[in-house]
C-alpha positions as CSV (number, residue, x, y, z in Angstrom):
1,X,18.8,-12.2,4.1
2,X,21.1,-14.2,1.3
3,X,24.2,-13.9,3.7
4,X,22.1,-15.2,7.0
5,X,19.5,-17.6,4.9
6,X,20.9,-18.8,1.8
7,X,18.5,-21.9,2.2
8,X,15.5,-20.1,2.9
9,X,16.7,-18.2,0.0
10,X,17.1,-21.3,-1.9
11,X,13.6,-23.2,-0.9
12,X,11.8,-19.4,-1.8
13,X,13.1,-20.0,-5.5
14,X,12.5,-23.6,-6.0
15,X,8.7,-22.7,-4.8
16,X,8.6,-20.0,-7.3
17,X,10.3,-22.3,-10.6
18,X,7.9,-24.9,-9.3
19,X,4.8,-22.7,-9.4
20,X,5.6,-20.7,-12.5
21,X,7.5,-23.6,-14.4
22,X,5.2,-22.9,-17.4
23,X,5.9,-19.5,-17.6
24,X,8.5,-17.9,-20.0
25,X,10.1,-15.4,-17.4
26,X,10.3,-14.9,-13.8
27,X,11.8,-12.1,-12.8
28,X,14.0,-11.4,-9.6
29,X,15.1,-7.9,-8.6
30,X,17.7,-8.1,-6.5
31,X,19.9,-6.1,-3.9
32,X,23.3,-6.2,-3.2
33,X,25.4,-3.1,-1.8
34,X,23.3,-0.7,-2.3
35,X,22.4,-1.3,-5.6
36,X,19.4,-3.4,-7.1
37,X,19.5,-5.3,-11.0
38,X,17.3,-7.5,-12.1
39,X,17.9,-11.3,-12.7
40,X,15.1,-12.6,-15.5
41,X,15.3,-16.5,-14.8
42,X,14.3,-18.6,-17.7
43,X,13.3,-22.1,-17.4
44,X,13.0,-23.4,-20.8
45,X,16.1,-22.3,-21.7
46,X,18.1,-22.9,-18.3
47,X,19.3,-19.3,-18.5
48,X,19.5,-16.1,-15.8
49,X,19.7,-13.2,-17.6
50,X,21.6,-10.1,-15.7
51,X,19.8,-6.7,-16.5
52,X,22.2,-4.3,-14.0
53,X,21.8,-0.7,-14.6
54,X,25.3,-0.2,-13.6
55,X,27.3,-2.7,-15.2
56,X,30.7,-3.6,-13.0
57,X,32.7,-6.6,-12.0
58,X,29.6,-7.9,-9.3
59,X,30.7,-10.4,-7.4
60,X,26.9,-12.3,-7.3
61,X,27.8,-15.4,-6.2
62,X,25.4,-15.8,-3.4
63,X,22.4,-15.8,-5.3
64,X,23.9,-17.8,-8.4
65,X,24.4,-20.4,-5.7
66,X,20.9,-20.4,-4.8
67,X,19.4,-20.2,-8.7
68,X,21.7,-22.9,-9.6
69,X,20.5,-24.8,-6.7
70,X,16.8,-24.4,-7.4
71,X,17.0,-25.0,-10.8
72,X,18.3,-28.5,-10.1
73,X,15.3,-29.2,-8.1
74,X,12.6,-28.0,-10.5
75,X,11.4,-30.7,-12.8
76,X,12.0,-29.9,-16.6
77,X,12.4,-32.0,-19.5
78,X,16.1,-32.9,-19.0
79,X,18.6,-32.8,-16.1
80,X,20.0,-29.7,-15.7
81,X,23.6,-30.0,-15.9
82,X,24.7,-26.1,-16.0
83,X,23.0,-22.5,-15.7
84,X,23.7,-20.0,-18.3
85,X,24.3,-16.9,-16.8
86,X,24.6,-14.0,-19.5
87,X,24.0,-10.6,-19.2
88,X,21.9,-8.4,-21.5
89,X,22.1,-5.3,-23.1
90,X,20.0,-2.8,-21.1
91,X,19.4,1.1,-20.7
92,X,22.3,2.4,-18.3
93,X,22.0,4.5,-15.4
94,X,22.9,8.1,-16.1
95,X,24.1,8.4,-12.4
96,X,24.4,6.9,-9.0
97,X,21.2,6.6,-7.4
98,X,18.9,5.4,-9.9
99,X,19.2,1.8,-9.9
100,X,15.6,1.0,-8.7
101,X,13.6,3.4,-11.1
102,X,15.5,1.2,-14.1
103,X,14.8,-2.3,-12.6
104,X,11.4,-1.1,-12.2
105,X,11.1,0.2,-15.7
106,X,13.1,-3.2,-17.1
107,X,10.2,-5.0,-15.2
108,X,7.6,-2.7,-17.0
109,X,8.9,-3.2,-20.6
110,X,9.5,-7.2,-19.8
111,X,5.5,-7.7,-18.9
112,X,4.4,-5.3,-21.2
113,X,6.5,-5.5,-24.3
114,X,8.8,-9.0,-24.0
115,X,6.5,-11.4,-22.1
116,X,6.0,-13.4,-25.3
117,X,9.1,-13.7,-26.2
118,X,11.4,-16.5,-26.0
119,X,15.0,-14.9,-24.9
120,X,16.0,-11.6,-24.2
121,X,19.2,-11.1,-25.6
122,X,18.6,-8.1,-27.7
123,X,15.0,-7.4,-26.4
124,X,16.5,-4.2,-25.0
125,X,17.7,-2.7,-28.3
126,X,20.0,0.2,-26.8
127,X,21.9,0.9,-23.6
128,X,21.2,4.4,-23.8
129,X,19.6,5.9,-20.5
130,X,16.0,6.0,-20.2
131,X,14.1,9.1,-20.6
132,X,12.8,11.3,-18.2
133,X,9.6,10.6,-19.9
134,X,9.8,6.5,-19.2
135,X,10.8,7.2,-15.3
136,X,7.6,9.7,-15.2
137,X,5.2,7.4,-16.7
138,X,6.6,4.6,-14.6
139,X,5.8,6.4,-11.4
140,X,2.5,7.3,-12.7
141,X,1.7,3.9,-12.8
142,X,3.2,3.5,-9.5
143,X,1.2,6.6,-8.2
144,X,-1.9,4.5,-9.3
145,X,-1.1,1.3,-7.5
146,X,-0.6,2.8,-4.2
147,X,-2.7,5.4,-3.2
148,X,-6.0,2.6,-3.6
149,X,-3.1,0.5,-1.3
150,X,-2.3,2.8,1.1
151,X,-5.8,3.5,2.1
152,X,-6.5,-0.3,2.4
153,X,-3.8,-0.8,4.3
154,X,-4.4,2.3,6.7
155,X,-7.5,0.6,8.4
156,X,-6.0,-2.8,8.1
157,X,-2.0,-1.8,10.0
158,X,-1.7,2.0,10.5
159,X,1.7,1.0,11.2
160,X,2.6,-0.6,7.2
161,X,0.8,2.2,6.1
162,X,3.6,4.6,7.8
163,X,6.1,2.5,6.4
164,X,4.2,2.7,2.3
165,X,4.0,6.6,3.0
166,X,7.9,6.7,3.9
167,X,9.1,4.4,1.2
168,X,7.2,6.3,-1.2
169,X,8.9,9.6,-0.3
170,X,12.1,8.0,-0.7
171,X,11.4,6.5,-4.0
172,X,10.6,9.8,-5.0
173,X,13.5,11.4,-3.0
174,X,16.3,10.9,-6.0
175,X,14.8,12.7,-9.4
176,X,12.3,15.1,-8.2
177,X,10.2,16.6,-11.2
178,X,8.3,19.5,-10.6
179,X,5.0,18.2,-11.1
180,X,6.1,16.2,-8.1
181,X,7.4,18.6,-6.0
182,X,4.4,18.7,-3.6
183,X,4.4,15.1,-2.9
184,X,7.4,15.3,-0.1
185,X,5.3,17.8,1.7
186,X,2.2,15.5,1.3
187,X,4.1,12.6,3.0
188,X,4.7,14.2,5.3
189,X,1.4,15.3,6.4
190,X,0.4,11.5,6.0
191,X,2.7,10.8,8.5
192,X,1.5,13.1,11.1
193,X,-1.9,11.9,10.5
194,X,-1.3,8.5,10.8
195,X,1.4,8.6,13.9
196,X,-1.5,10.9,15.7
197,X,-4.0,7.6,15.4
198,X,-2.0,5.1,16.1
């Protein structure tokens, strides 16, 4: 979308600043090469913090062209004349593949333990990897946001619904726990059941 839209792109995040000017945080997952981090953009303070479960050399240029862009047309109290753009100390990856379960779970501790904060540099007090205990109670709470969805959205478009059922297997496709185990198999019998009606 960035590569083909950057302007769209652009115009998305000055709406957003706009709208949510008086907020301390907005936060921005984002994916590039098959990996996702999270930007927390910061108004007051003219700041993007980088939360990236893998750190590397990431060339992010695209989007820090569009933030930069949008911050300078999002009113504040004085001209902005440069964007800070630090990254934070966060929990690291353990391996590969689980990228999205941490920017999920740095999105989690941000509303429920940071949101009144100011800045984030040392809000995350370790980089050590999360627990298997913090990615389970995340997808708990997932688990309780979209079953209630998916049923609404079955008798609104069967065919989103498919697509909730199959991006929920997948999410759960990279650390399968055993009191998970069944859910594959459940997906897929969602997915007969909803291809056979539409």
């Amino acid at each position: 979308m960035l590569k083909s839209s950057s302007s769209k792109v652009t115009s998305y995040f000055i709406h957003v600043m706009e709208h949510h000017k008086d907020k301390n945080f907005i936060l921005a997952s984002y994916h590039q090469d098959s990996h996702w981090l999270l930007l927390v953009i910061c108004i007051r303070s003219k700041s993007v913090c980088i939360l990236d479960p893998l750190p590397s050399n990431r060339n992010i240029g695209l989007i820090k062209g569009s933030v930069n862009l949008a911050f300078r047309f999002v009113p504040t109290s004085a001209w902005v004349k440069s964007i800070n753009w630090k990254p934070c100390k966060c929990p690291i990856q353990p391996g590969g593949h689980e990228c999205g379960y941490y920017v999920m779970r740095y999105m989690y501790d941000i509303v429920t333990k940071y949101s009144s904060v100011d800045n984030l540099d040392g809000a995350f007090e370790s980089d050590s990897p999360c627990s298997i205990d913090d990615i389970n109670e995340l997808r708990e709470h997932w688990l309780k946001f979209f079953f209630p969805s998916a049923y609404n959205f079955y008798f609104i478009d069967k065919k989103y619904f498919v697509l909730m059922i199959v991006l929920s297997w997948a999410c759960f496709d990279d650390i399968i726990v055993l009191k998970y185990e069944n859910f594959k198999c459940y997906c897929i019998l969602m997915i007969v059941f909803a291809l056979c009606l539409i």
